[in-house]
N, C-alpha and C positions, 0 to 999 in steps of 0.2 A: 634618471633619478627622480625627478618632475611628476613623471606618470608612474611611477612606484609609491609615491608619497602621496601622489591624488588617489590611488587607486587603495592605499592603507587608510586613510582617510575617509574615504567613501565606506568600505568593509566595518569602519569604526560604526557609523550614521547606522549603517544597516545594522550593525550587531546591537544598537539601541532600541531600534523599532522592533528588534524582532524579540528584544525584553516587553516591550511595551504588546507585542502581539501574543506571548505566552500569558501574562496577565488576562487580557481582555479575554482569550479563549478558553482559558479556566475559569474569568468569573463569570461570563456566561454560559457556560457548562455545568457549570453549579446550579443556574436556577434554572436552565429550559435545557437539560442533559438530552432528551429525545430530540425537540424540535432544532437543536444545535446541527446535531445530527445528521436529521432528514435534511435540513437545510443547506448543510457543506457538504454533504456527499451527490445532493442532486445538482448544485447550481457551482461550488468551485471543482467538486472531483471532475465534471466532463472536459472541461476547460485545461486543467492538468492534466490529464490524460493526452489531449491533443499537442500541445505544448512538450511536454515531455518527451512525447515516444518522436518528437520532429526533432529535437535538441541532441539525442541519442543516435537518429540517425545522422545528426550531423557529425559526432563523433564516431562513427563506425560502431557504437555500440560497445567502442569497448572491448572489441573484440579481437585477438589475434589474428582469426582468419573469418573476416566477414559474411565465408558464407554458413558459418557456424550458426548465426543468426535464424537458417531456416528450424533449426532442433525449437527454438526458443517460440514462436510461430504457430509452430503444428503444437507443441505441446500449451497452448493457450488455446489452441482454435479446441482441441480432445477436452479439454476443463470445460469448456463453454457450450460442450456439444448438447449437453442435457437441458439448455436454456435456452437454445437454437431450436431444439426439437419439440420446445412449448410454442413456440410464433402457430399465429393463427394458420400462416399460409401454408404451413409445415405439414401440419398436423392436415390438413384439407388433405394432404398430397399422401399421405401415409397411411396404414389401418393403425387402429391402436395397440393393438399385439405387437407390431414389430416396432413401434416407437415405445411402448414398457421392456420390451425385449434389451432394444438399444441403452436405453433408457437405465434400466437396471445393471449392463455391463457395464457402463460409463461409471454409474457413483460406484461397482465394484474394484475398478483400476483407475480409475483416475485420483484416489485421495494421497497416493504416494508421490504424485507427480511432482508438486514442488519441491519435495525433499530432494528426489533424483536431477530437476534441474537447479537448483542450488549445488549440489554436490559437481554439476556437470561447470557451473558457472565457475566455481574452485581451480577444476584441473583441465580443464580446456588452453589455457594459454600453452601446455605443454603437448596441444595438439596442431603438431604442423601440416597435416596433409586432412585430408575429408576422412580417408580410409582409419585414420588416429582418433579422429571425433569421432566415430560411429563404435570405435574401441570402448574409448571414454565413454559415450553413454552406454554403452552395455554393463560394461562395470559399474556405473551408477545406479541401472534400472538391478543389477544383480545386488548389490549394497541394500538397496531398497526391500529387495525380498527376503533378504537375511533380518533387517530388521521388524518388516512387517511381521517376521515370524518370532521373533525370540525377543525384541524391544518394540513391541508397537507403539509404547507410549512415545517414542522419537518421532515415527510417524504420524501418529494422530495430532501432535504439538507441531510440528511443521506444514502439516497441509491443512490444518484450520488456524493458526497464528501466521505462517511466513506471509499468506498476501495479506493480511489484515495488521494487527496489530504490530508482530516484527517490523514489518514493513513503515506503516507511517509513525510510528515511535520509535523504536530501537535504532532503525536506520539511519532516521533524519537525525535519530541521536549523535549516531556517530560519525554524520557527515559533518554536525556542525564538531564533533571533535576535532574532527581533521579539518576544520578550517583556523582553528586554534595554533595548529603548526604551521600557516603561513602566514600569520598578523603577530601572534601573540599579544592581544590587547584585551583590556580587564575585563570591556562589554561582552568580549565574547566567552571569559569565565562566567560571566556570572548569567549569561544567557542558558549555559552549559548547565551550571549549577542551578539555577532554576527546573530547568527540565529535567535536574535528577530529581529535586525535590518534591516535585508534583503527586508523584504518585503517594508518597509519603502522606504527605498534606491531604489530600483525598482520603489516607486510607484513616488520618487522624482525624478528620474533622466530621463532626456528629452531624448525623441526618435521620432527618422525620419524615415518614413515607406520607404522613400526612399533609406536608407541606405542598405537596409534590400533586396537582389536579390535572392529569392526563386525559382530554378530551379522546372521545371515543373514536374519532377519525383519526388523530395522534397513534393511538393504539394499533389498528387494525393495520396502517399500517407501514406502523415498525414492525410488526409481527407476520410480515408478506414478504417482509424483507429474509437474509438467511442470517441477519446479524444476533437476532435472540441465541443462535448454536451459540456462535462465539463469544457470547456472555456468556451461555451456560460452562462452556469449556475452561473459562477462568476461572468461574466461580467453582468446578472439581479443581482445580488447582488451590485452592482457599478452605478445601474440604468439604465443600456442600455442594450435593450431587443431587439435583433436581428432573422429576419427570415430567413436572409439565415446566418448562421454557416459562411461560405468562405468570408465571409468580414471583420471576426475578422483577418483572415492575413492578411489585408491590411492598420489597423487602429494602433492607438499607443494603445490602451486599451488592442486588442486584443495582440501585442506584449509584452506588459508587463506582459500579463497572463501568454501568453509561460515562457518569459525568467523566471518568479515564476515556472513552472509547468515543465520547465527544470532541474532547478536546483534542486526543488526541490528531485524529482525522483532522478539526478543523485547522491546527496551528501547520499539521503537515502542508495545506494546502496554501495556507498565509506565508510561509519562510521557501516556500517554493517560486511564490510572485513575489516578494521580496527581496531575493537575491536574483531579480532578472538582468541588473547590470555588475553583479560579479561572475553567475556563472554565462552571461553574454548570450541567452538563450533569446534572447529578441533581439538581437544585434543582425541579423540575416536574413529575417522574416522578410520576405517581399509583399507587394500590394495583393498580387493574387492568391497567395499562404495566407495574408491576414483575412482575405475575405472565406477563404476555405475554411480558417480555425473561428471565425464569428457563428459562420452559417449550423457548421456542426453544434457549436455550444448551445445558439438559438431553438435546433431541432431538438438537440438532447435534452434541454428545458422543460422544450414543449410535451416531449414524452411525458415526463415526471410529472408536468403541469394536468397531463390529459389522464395518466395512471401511474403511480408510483411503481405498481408492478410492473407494469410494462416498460416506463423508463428502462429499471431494473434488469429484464432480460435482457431487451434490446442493447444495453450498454455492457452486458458482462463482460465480451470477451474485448472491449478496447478498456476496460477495468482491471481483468488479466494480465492483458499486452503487456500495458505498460510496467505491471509487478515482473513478468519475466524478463521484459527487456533489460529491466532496470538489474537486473544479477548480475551480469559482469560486471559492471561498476562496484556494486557493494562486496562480491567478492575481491575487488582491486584493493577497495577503499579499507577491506579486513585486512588485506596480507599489507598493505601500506601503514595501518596501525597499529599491528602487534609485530611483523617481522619484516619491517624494514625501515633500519635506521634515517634515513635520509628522506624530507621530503622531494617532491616530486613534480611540476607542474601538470604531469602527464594524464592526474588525477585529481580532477576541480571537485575542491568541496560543493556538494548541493547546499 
């Protein structure tokens, strides 16, 4: 009873800070929406990244049968392949014909992919043997072609939204939902309630592109990055369909995307080191794991420090990783939300 009541108690503390952490990452999203950005996606995304996909292995990932985990893998390493195939050393080893070649097949099949592993993350616990999961993803990859062909818009919205924004908003949305059903305490409504409110608030509050003095180095780049698509891709969802990307920084639409797409990223990465002693993800860490997760962070830094592009490639597919690993969980955490009455310990709110 003791460590129930320290451990509600503690969840209380946290679900305070993590009001106190939505605030602070919207009102600085609000005045440096880019640099917010750049800044939490180079310096806390690598950090989480490592962090995460260690904490997931410690859970088996969540998986029914662990070694379902290799589908999840190969289909990060396929996403990544076309930003693998930019590295200097690569390209030395290759002609350029057969790396456009590669190149071009990749962004032709891989934009479905998240859809078909989300869909695989769904129905996989109903896969008991390897020969069952190799079923399941065919029916996936086969779902996928049915919609590529006659609903594209399902796919173009899941494989430029599920790893980006679905992911660090929607998700961490409904993780802190489902943390709701094992405290029920009012910080954590209204932590809740905040983060519905945000977009809202963004989408009401007036903005002057003039305000807004984006140094030329800020510019070039954010626009090296491949985040300008995923603005544009909102902003057709808002009805303004733009062909050149670089004039969403200059309009209010496109700045309201950022300061959403700043925040969001950053608060994801804040309520992820925040809740490190509810979801117990540093409870295990040894001295040689802490020095293995310092060293990568440090290197990964240094990347971004020495080329934001390069960071960039070099980081994509452990950027990936941890969005695909992370689907059996939030496939868990859906079917635990809407179609099952009882909670669960078996599924730790993030």
């Amino acid at each position: 009873m003791g460590s129930f009541f320290s451990e509600v108690m503690n969840s209380v503390v946290i679900d305070k800070i993590n009001i106190a952490l939505i605030l602070l990452s919207l009102i600085i999203a609000i005045y440096l929406p880019f640099e917010l950005f750049l800044f939490a996606y180079a310096v806390l995304g690598p950090l989480h990244y490592v962090t995460e996909i260690r904490w997931l292995r410690e859970k088996e990932y969540f998986l029914q049968q662990k070694k379902n985990i290799w589908f999840f893998v190969i289909a990060s390493i396929y996403m990544s392949l076309h930003t693998l195939l930019a590295l200097p050393f690569v390209q030395a080893l290759m002609d350029q014909e057969t790396l456009m070649t590669i190149e071009n097949f990749c962004n032709r099949t891989n934009f479905p992919l998240p859809f078909v592993m989300f869909l695989f993350a769904i129905i996989h616990p109903y896969s008991t043997k390897i020969s069952h999961s190799f079923l399941a993803l065919f029916a996936c990859i086969a779902t996928s072609v049915f919609f590529t062909y006659y609903v594209p818009s399902v796919i173009i919205f899941m494989g430029m939204l599920l790893p980006t924004i679905l992911h660090v908003y929607v998700f961490t949305l409904l993780f802190m939902v489902f943390g709701i059903k094992s405290t029920h305490k009012t910080p954590a409504r209204i932590a809740v309630g905040l983060m519905c409110l945000v977009p809202l608030f963004i989408v009401i509050v007036p903005i002057a592109p003039q305000d807004y003095a984006l140094s030329s180095s800020i510019i070039s780049t954010y626009l090296e990055s491949n985040f300008p698509y995923v603005n544009a891709h909102i902003a057709k969802i808002f009805g303004q369909e733009l062909q050149d990307t670089t004039m969403l920084l200059y309009s209010p639409l496109g700045l309201k995307i950022q300061i959403f797409v700043a925040f969001a990223y950053t608060y994801h990465y804040l309520n992820w080191f925040s809740k490190t002693s509810i979801i117990g993800w540093s409870k295990s860490i040894t001295r040689q794991s802490l020095i293995a997760i310092i060293v990568i962070w440090i290197f990964s830094i240094g990347l971004y420090a020495y080329d934001y592009k390069t960071g960039l490639t070099a980081l994509f597919f452990l950027s990936y990783l941890h969005v695909f690993l992370e689907l059996p969980l939030n496939a868990k955490s859906l079917n635990h939300l809407f179609f099952s009455q009882r909670y669960t310990q078996k599924t730790p709110s993030r």
